[in-house]
ROGUPA-167055 format. One record per residue (C-alpha): residue in one letter; y, z, x. Coordinates in steps of 0.2 Angstrom, whole numbers, padded with zeros to 4 digits, always signed. Each point is the difference from the previous one (the first is absolute). Example, Ala and Ser with C-alpha at 12.3 -4.5 7.8 and 13.67 -1.06 7.14 Angstrom:
a-0022+0039+0062/s+0017-0003+0006/
END
This chain:
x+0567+0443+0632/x-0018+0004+0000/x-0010+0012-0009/x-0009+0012+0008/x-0020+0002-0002/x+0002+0020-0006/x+0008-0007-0015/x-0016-0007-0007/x-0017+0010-0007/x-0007+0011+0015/x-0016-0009-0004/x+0007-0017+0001/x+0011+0003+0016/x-0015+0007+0007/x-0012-0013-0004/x+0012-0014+0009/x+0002+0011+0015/x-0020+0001+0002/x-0004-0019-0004/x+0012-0003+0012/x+0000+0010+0014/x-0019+0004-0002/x-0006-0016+0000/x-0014+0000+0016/x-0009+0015-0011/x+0000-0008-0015/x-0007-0018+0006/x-0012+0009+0009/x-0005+0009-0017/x+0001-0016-0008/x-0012-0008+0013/x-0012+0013+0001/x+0000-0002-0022/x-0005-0015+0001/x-0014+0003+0012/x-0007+0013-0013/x+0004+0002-0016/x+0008-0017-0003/x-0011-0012+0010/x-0007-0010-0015/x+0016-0004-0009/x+0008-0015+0001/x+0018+0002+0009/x+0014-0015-0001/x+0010+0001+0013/x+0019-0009-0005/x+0010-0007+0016/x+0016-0012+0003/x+0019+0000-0001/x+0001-0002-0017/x-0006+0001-0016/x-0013+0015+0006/x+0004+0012-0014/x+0000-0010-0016/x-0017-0008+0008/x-0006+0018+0001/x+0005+0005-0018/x-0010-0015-0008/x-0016+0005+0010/x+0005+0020-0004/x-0001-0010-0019/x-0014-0009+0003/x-0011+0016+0005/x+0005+0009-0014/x+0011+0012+0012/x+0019+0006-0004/x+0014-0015+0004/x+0015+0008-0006/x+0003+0015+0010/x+0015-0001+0015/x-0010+0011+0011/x-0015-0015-0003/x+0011-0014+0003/x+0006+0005+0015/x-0012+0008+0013/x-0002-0013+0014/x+0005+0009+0018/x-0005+0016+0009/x-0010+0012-0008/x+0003-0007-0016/x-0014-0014+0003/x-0012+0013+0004/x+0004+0010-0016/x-0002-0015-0011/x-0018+0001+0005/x-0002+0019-0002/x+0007+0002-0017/x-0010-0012-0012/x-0017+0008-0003/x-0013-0009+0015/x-0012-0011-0012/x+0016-0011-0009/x+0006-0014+0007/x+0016+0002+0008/x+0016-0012+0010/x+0009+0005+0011/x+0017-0006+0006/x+0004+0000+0019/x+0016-0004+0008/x+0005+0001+0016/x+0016+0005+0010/x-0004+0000+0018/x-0013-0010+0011/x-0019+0010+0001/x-0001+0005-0019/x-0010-0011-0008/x-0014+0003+0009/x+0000+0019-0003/x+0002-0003-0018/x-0015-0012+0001/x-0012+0011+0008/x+0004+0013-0012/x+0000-0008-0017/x-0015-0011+0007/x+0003-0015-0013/x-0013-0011-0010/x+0014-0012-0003/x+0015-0004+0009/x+0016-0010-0010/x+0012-0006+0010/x+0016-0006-0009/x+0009-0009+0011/x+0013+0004+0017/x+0016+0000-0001/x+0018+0005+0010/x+0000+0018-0006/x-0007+0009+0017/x+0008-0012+0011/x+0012+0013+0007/x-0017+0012+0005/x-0011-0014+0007/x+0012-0011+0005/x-0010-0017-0006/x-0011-0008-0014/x-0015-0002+0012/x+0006+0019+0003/x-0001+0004-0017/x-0016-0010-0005/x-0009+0006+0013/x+0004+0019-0005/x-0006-0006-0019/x-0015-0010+0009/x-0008+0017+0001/x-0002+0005-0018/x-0014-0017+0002/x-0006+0004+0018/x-0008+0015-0007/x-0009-0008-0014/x-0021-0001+0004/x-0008-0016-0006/x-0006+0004-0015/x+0016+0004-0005/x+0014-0012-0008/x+0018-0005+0005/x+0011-0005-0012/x+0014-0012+0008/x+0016-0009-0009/x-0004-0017+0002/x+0019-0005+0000/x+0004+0009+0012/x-0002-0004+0016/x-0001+0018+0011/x-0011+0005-0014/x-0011-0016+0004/x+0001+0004+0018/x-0010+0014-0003/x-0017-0009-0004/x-0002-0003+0018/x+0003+0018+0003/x-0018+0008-0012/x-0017+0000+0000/x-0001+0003-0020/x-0001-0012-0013/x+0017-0008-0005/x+0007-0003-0017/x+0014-0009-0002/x+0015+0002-0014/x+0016-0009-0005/x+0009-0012-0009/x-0008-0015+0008/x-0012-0008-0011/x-0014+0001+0013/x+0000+0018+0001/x-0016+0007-0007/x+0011+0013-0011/x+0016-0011-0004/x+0015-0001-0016/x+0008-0015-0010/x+0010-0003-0013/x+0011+0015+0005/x+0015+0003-0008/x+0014+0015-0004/x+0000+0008-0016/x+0016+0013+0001/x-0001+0012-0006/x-0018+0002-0002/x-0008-0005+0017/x-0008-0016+0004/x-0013-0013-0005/x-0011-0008+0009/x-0018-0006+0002/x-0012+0009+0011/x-0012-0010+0011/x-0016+0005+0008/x-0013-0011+0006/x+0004-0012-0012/x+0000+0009-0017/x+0018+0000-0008/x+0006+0016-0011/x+0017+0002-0005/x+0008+0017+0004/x+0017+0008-0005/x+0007+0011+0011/x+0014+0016+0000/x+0005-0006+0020/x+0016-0010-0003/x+0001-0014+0013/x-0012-0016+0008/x+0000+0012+0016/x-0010+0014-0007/x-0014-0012-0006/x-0006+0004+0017/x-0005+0018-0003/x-0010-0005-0015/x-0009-0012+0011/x-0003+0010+0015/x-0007+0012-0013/x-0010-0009-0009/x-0009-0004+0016/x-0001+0018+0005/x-0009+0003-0016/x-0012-0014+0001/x-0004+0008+0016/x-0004+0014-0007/x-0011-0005-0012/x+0009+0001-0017/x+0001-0016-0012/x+0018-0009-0001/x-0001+0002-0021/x-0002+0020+0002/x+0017-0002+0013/x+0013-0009-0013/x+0003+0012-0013/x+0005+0012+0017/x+0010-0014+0009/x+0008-0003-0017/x+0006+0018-0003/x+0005+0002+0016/x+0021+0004-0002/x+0010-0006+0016/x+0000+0013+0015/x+0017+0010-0002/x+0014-0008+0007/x-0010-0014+0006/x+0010-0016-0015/x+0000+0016-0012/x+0008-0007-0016/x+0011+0014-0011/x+0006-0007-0015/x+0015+0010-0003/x+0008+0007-0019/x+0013-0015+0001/x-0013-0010+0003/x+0003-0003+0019/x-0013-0001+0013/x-0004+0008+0016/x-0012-0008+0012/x-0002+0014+0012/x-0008-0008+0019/x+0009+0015+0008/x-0015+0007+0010/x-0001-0011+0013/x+0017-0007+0010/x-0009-0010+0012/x+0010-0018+0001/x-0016-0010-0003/x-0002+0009-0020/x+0017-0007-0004/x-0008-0019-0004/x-0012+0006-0010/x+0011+0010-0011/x+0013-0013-0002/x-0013-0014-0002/x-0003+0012-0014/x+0017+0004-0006/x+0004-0021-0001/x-0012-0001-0011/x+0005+0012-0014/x+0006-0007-0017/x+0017+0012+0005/x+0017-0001-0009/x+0008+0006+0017/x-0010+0004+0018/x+0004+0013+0009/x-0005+0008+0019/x+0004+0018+0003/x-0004+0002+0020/x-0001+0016+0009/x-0006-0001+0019/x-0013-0008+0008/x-0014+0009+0009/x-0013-0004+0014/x+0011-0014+0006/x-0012-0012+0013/x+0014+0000+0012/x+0018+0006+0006/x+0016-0003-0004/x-0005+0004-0018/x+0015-0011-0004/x-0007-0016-0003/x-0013+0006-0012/x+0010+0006-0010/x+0010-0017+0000/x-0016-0008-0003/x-0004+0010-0015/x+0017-0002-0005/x+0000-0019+0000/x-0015+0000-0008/x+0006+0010-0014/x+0015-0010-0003/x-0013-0013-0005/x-0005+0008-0015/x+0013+0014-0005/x+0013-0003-0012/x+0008+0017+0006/x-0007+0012+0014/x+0005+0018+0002/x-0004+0009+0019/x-0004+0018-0001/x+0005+0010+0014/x+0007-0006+0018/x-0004-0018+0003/x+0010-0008-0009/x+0009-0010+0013/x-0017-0003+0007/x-0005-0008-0017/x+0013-0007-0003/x+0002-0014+0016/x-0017-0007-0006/x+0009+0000-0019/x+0014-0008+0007/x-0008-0012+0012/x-0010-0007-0016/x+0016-0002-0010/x-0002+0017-0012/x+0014+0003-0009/x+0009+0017+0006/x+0006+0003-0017/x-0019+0003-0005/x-0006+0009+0013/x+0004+0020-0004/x-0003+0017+0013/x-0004+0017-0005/x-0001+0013+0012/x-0014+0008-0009/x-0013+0000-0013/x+0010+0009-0009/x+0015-0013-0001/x-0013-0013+0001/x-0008+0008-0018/x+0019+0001-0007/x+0003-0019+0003/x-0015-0004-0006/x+0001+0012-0017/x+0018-0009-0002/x-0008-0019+0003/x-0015-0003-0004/x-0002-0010-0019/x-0014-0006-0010/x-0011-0013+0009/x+0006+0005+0017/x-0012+0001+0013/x+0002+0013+0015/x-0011-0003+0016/x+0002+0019+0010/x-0005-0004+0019/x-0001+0013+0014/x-0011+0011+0009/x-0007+0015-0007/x+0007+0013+0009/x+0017-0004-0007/x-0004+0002-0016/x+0006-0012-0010/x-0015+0005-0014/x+0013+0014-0006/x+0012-0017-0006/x-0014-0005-0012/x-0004+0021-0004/x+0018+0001-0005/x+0001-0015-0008/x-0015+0002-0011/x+0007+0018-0007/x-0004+0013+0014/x+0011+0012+0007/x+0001-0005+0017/x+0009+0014+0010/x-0008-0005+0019/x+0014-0005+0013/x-0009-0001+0015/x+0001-0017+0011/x-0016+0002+0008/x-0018+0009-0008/x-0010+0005+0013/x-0015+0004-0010/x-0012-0014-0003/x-0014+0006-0013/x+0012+0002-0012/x+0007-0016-0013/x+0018+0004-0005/x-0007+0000-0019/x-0010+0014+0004/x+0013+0010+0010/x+0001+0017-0006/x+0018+0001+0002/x+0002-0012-0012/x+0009+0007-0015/x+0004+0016+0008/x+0015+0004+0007/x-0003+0000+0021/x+0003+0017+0009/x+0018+0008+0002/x+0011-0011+0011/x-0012-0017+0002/x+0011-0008-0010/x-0004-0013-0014/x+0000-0017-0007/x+0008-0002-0017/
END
């Protein structure tokens, strides 16, 4: 079942329609902006195939600029670029987050954000499908660098290597980030420290600092380093970043931890479903001091190829790696479960439920004290409404599918309110 757009606030379902479908008009806006009124701010522009929107929230941090809003975290395609420009007042420093979807889009967002500084993160599998190769893929993100002028600066992931490709491809200065000690801005010493965050010391041209973080996980120390760079570039003075970078909470459902009233935890990563987020997570997961592990999987989204079958067994097997139980939302169960199987899971510990509904039962009935509950899917499924219910809301929403991207299931507004005549609902 999905859930149809007139549901939501006239002005909401209106402004998804326009960023969407009116996204020529509003990069030309953006574009002509930045040619006026905004040409002497300093613009970061936040590329790659992962790790773009928590990288934009610590430079939205470290300018002093709102990090915690869903409409802010996730503005990366179509006309929302464009808007990201427009909406900030011209003389502040702003990021922007660019994704892309099909070939010839990165250079249209380029022209019209017009970046001082380029980050890329890194290039993964997720757009596989669309550009049908890495070199496909790099070369669409290559452009976010081609359009950099001389005097400006390229940030590049030194430990990765379409990221490092990309060097060749600039005629601005590069700066180089990563966990390798001979990047310029670097980490050591970094180590988990659930619930809280992580620890670590921060690097930069040779002067050590220690630095706690909210971002729970070694993989998002790569985000404070790319933006660290990115504010070094833009002139600000690494003491004035850390209290910022240190405040920072984790991006919604990117390793989100909820510590529940039994004293159970929550780790929601159930933004992204792409197969290449799952090693993180259960990197992630392993390492938790946890009485009992568990993996609650709903579907996989943006697959790099077809059959989708053996991703999911993939995933699968790599789950039973870590899991002590495992409970599959929705229909792939069978899909799941031949990876499971293949990696000698125990079908007594692996658990379906149809819905999030009877997935939030379950988990009301099961989960105790110390347990830790890491909810994986993709973001149009949903599964945030598992951790709403859990945490006390009154989750009423049945739907399968949400069609309407600029709005976080937390914020929803029919959460707690009963949904119109004959929608049905969720107990």
């Amino acid at each position: 079942m999905a859930l149809p757009v007139a549901w939501y606030p006239r002005r909401k379902a209106l402004q998804w329609r326009l960023l969407a479908r009116g996204w020529r008009p509003i990069l030309a806006a953006a574009r002509l902006h930045r040619a006026t009124l905004s040409r002497r701010r300093h613009v970061v522009l936040v590329t790659g195939c992962y790790g773009k929107t928590t990288t934009t929230r610590a430079l939205r941090a470290i300018f002093g600029l709102r990090a915690d809003g869903w409409a802010e975290l996730n503005t990366n395609c179509l006309g929302e670029v464009g808007w990201t420009v427009l909406r900030e007042a011209p003389w502040r420093p702003i990021a922007v987050e660019a994704g892309i979807g099909t070939p010839g889009k990165m250079r249209v967002y380029a022209r019209a954000v017009r970046p001082d500084t380029t980050i890329v993160t890194g290039v993964g599998r997720e757009h596989l499908r669309a550009f049908g190769s890495m070199e496909a893929v790099r070369e669409e993100k290559a452009e976010a660098v081609r359009a950099l002028s001389a005097d400006a600066v390229a940030i590049l992931n030194a430990d990765d290597a379409g990221a490092r490709w990309m060097a060749t491809q600039t005629a601005a200065r590069v700066r180089w980030f990563g966990l390798d000690p001979s990047s310029p801005v670097s980490a050591r010493d970094v180590a988990l420290d659930w619930p809280h965050g992580t620890r670590l010391t921060l690097v930069v041209d040779g002067r050590a600092v220690p630095l706690r973080t909210r971002l729970i996980g070694r993989h998002f120390v790569y985000p404070l380093l790319a933006a660290v760079s990115a504010g070094l570039a833009a002139g600000i003075r690494l003491d004035a970043m850390l209290p910022a970078l240190e405040r920072l909470p984790p991006t919604p459902a990117r390793l989100e931890p909820l510590r529940l009233a039994n004293g159970a935890y929550l780790l929601c990563d159930d933004y992204k479903g792409t197969p290449d987020t799952f090693a993180p997570a259960l990197a992630v997961l392993a390492a938790l001091p946890a009485r009992r592990r568990l993996v609650v999987l709903g579907d996989l989204n943006n697959l790099p190829s077809y059959p989708a079958a053996p991703h999911y067994a993939e995933v699968g097997a790599a789950v039973a790696r870590v899991a002590d139980e495992v409970l599959v939302v929705g229909g792939r169960l069978d899909a799941y479960g031949a990876g499971l199987r293949a990696a000698g899971f125990p079908s007594a510990r692996l658990a379906h439920a149809a819905d999030v509904a009877a997935a939030t039962a379950m988990l009301r009935r099961d989960l105790r004290d110390g347990d830790v509950a890491l909810l994986k899917g993709c973001e149009d499924q949903g599964l945030t409404r598992i951790a709403l219910a859990l945490a006390g809301r009154a989750v009423r929403c049945p739907v399968d599918w949400c069609a309407v991207r600029l709005q976080a299931c937390g914020d929803c507004p029919l959460l707690d309110v009963p949904l119109p005549l004959g929608a049905g609902a969720a107990p």
